[in-house]
C-alpha positions as CSV (number, residue, x, y, z in Angstrom):
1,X,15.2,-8.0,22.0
2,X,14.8,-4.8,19.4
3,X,11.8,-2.9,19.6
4,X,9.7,-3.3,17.1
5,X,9.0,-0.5,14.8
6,X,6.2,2.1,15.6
7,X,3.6,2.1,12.5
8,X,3.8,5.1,10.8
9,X,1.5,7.4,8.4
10,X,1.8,9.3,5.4
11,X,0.3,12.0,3.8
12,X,1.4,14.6,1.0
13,X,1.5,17.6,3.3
14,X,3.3,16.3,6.5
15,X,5.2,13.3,5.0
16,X,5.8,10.4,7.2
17,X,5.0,10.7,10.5
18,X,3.9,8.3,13.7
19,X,0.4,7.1,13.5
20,X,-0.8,8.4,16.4
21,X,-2.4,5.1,19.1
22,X,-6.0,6.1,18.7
23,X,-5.9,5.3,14.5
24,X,-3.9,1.5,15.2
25,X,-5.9,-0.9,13.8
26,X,-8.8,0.9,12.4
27,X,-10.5,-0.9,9.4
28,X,-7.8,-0.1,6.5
29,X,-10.6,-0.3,4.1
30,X,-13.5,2.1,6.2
31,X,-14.1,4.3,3.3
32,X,-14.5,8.4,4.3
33,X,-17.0,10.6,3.6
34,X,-15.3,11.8,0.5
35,X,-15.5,8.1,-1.2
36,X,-11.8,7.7,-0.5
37,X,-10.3,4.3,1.0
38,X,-7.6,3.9,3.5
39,X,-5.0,1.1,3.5
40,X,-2.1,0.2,5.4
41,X,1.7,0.4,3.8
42,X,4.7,-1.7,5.4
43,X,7.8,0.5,4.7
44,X,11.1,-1.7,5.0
45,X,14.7,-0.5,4.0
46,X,16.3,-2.9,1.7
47,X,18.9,-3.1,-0.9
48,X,19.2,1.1,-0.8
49,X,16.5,2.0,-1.2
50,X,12.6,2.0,0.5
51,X,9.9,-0.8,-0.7
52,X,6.6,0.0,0.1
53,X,4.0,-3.2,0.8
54,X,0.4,-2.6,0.5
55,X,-1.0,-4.7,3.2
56,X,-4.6,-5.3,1.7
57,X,-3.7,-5.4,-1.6
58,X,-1.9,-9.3,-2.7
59,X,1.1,-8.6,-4.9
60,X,0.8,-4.5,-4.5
61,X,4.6,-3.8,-4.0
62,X,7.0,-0.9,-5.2
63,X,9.9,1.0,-3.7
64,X,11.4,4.4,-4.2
65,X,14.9,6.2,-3.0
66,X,13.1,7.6,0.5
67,X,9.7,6.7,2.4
68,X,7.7,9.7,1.3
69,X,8.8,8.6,-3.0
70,X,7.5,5.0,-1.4
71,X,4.5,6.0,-0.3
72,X,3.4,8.2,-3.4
73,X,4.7,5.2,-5.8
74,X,2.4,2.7,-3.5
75,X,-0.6,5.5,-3.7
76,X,0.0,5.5,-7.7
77,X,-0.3,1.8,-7.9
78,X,-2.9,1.4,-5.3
79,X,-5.1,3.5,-8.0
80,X,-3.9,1.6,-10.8
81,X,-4.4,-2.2,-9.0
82,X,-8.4,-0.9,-7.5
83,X,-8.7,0.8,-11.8
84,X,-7.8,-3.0,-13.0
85,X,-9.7,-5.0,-10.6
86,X,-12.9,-2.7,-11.7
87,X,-12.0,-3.2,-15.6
88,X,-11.1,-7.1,-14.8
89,X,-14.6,-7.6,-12.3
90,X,-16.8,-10.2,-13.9
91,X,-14.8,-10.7,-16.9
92,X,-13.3,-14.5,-17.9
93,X,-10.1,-14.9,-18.6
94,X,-9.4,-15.5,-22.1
95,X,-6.6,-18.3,-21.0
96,X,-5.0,-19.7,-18.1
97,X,-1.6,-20.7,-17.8
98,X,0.5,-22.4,-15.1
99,X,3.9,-20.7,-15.0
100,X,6.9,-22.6,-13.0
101,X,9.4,-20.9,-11.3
């Protein structure tokens, strides 16, 4: 049976790296001191090039040519799906639509 892949963290300075044991499964949405949140990106290698999954985040999904252009592309949109659900937040919809696929 394969091993399954180690989860892994990102960050601007480092790039990707293992996420060390003692920060597995810590709340992905405990916000810091600095107001900042913390969520949890699947990286998978498909069609050549990297998609990045936000976990916590329905429908947040992009890719880029390596892991650390993933991750950046997924913190991009993780700003601009949290600066939409704030402008969207109370507000009706002016229609709904069913759309089949």
């Amino acid at each position: 049976m394969p091993q399954a892949a180690q989860p892994r963290i990102a960050n601007r300075r480092t790039g990707i790296s293992e996420v060390p044991a003692e920060r597995r499964g810590v709340s992905s949405t405990a916000m810091e001191s600095n107001g900042s949140a913390t969520f949890r990106v699947a990286l998978y290698r498909a069609m050549g090039f990297y998609i990045a999954r936000v976990q916590e985040l329905p429908g947040c999904i992009c890719r880029g040519a390596t892991e650390v252009e993933a991750v950046e592309m997924a913190r991009a949109s993780i700003r601009a799906y949290l600066q939409v659900t704030r402008a969207i937040e109370g507000d009706r919809a002016t229609v709904h639509v069913q759309i089949k696929v």
